[in-house]
C-alpha positions in Angstrom: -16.6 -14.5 5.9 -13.6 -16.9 5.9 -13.7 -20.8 6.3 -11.8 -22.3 9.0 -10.2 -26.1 9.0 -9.9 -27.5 12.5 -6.6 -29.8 13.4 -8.3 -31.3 16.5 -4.4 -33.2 17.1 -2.9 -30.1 17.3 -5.5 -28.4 18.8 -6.3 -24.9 16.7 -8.1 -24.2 13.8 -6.8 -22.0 10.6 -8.1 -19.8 7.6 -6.6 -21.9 4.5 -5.2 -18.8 2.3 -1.8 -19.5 0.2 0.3 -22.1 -0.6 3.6 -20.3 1.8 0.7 -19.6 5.3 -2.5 -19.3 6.6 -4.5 -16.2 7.0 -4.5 -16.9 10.9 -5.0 -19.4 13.9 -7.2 -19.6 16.8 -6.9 -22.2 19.3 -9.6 -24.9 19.8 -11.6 -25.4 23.6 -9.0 -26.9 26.0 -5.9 -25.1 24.4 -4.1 -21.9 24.3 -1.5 -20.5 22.0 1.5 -19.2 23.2 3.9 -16.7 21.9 8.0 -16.9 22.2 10.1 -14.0 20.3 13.9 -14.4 19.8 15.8 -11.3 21.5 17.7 -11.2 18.4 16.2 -12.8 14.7 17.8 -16.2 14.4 18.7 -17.6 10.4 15.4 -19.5 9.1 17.1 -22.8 9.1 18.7 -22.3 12.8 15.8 -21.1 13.9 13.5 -24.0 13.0 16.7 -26.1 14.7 15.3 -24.2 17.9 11.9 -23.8 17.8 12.0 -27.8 17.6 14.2 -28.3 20.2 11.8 -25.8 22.4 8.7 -27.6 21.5 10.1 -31.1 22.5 11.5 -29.7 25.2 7.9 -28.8 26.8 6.5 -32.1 25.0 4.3 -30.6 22.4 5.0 -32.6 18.6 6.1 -30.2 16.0 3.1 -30.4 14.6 1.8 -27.8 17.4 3.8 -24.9 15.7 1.3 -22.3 14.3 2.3 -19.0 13.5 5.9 -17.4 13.3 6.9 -13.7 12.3 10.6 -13.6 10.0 12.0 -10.7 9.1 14.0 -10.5 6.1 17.2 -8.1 4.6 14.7 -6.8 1.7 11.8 -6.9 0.2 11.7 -9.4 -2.5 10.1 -9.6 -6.1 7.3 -12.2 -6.6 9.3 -14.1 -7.8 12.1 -14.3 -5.4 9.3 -14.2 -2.7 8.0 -17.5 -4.2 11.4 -19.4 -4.2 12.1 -18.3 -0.7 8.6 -19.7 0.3 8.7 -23.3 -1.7 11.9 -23.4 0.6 10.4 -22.4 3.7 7.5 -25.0 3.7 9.8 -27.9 2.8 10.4 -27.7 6.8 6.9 -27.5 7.4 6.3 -30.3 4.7 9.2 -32.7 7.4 7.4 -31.8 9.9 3.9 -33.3 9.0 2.5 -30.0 9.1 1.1 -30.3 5.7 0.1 -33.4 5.4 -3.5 -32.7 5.0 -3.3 -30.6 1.7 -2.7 -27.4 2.8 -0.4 -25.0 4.9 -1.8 -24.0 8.6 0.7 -22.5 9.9 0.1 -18.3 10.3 2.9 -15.8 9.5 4.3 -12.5 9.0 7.7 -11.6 6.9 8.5 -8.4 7.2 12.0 -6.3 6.1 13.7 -4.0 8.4 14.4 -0.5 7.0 17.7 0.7 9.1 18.8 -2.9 10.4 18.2 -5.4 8.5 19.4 -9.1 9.5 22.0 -10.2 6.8 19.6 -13.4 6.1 16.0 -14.3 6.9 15.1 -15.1 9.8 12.9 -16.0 12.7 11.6 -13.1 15.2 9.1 -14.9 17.0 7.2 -18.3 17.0 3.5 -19.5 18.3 2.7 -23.0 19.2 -0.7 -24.6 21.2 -0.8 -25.8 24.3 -3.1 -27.8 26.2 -5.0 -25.3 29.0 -8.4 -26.5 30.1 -9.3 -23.5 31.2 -7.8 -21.1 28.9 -9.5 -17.9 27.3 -9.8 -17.7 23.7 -6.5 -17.1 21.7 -5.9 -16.2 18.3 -3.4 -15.2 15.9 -3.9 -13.3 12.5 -1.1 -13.6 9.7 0.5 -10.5 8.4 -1.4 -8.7 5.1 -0.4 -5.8 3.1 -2.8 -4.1 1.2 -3.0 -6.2 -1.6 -5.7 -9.5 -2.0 -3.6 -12.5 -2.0 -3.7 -15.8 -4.2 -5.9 -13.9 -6.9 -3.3 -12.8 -9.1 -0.1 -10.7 -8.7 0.3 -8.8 -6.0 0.8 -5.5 -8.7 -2.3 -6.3 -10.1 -4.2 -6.1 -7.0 -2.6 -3.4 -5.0 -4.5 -1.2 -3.2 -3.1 2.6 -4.0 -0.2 1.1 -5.9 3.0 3.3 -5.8 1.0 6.4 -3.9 2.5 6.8 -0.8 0.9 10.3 0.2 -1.4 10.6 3.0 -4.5 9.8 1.3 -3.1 6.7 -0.6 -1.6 5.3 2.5 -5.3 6.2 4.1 -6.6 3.9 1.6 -3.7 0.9 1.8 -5.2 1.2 6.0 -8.5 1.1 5.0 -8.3 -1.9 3.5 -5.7 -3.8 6.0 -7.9 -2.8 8.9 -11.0 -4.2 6.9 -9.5 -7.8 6.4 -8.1 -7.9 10.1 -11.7 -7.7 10.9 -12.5 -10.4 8.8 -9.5 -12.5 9.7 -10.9 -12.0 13.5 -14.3 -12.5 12.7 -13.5 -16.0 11.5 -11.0 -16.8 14.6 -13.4 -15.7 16.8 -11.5 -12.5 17.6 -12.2 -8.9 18.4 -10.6 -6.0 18.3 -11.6 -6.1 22.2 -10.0 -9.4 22.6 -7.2 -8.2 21.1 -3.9 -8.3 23.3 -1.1 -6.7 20.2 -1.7 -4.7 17.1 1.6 -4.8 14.8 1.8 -2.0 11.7 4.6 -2.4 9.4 5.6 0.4 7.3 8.1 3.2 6.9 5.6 5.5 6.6 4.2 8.2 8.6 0.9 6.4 10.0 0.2 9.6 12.3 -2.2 11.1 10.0 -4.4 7.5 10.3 -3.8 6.7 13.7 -6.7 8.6 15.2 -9.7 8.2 12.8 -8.5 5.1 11.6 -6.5 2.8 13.7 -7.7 4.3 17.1 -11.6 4.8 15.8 -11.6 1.3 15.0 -10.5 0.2 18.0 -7.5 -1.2 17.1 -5.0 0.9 19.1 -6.8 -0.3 22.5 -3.8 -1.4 24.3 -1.7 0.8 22.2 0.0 0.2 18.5 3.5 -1.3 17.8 4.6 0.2 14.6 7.8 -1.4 13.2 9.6 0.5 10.6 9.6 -2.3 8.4 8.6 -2.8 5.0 6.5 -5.6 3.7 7.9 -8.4 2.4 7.1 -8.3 -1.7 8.3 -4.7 -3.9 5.6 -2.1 -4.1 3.8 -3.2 -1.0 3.6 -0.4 1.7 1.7 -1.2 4.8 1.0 -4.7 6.7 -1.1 -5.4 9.9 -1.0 -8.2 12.0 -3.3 -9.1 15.2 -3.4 -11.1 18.4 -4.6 -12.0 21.4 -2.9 -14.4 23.2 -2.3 -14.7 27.4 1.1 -15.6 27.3 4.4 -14.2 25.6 8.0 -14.9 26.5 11.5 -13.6 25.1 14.1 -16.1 25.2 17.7 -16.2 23.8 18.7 -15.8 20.4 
């Protein structure tokens, strides 16, 4: 079972996981979180522009951002995914969003197969809210099959390089295991869930029934991106939500 920290200020609680996001947020009693996706991915650096411009434009600090979902042109190798991350949290490091020792924020990065954006980018963003009465919300981060911050991602790949039926079978198994435990800690279900997000290029209709739909996990339906995940040699990524709220705005 995960460990949550609560940020009382900002008004969710997060799974501490690696140094470039958190496993997932929830939001705490008296808030909800929110969800905005860009019609069209925006550039990483223009898109943080926006996302603090909309935040002060509803009044929340920038603190309140939580969870965001890029997509980027390819997928890159640890190493390359590293540098683009220590870049990434600077923003987050302005913002006062890590000032307690550790990164909050929840996120997916994921790489278009067929049209990819010519840079990184932001899809979507997730900030709290203040809502007395508000149901629980929650948002898990993105996770390929492969245990993160305990070694290279090669090293702990689940099925590494087989991509038939029964190896991407096994990658499922285990992304559907830790979104259960990412939800169990946030106080999620796959009953409270409002979205399920699968990212591969693969065929997942072999596993959608006894796996994804058993589970329960397809309950309002799946939206499968054909998308790779972010780092070389991952195959499949999940991510989970249940949230009251989304809007589209403007690119």
């Amino acid at each position: 079972m995960y460990e949550t920290r609560e940020r009382p200020a900002d008004g969710y609680k997060a799974i501490p996981a690696v140094f470039q996001y958190s496993a997932g947020v929830a939001a705490l009693p008296g808030f909800r979180i929110e969800r905005v996706r860009f019609a069209e991915p925006v550039p990483l650096m223009a898109g943080f522009t926006k996302i603090a411009d909309y935040l002060r434009g509803i009044g929340r600090p920038l603190t309140a951002f939580c969870q965001c979902e890029l997509r980027s042109p390819g997928q890159f190798t640890e190493e390359g995914f590293r540098q683009f991350n220590l870049g990434y949290a600077r923003t987050l490091e302005e913002w006062g969003i890590l000032a307690e020792g550790y990164n909050p924020v929840a996120r997916s990065n994921v790489c278009p197969e067929l049209t990819p954006p010519a840079e990184p980018g932001f899809h979507s963003f997730s900030f709290t809210l203040p809502d007395a009465g508000a149901a629980h919300s929650f948002v898990t981060a993105g996770s390929g099959e492969s245990t993160e911050g305990k070694g290279s991602y090669e090293e702990k790949t689940i099925a590494l390089g087989d991509t038939s039926p029964s190896g991407l079978r096994r990658k499922a198994q285990f992304v559907l295991d830790e979104m259960e435990r990412r939800m169990a800690a946030l106080g999620g279900s796959w009953g409270m869930a409002t979205a399920a997000q699968v990212y591969t290029i693969h065929d997942i209709h072999p596993i959608l029934g006894d796996e994804l739909v058993r589970r329960g996990a397809a309950r309002h339906g799946v939206t499968w991106h054909h998308c790779r995940p972010p780092v070389v040699g991952l195959e499949y990524e999940m991510d989970v939500r249940g949230l009251p709220l989304e809007r589209v705005i403007p690119a």
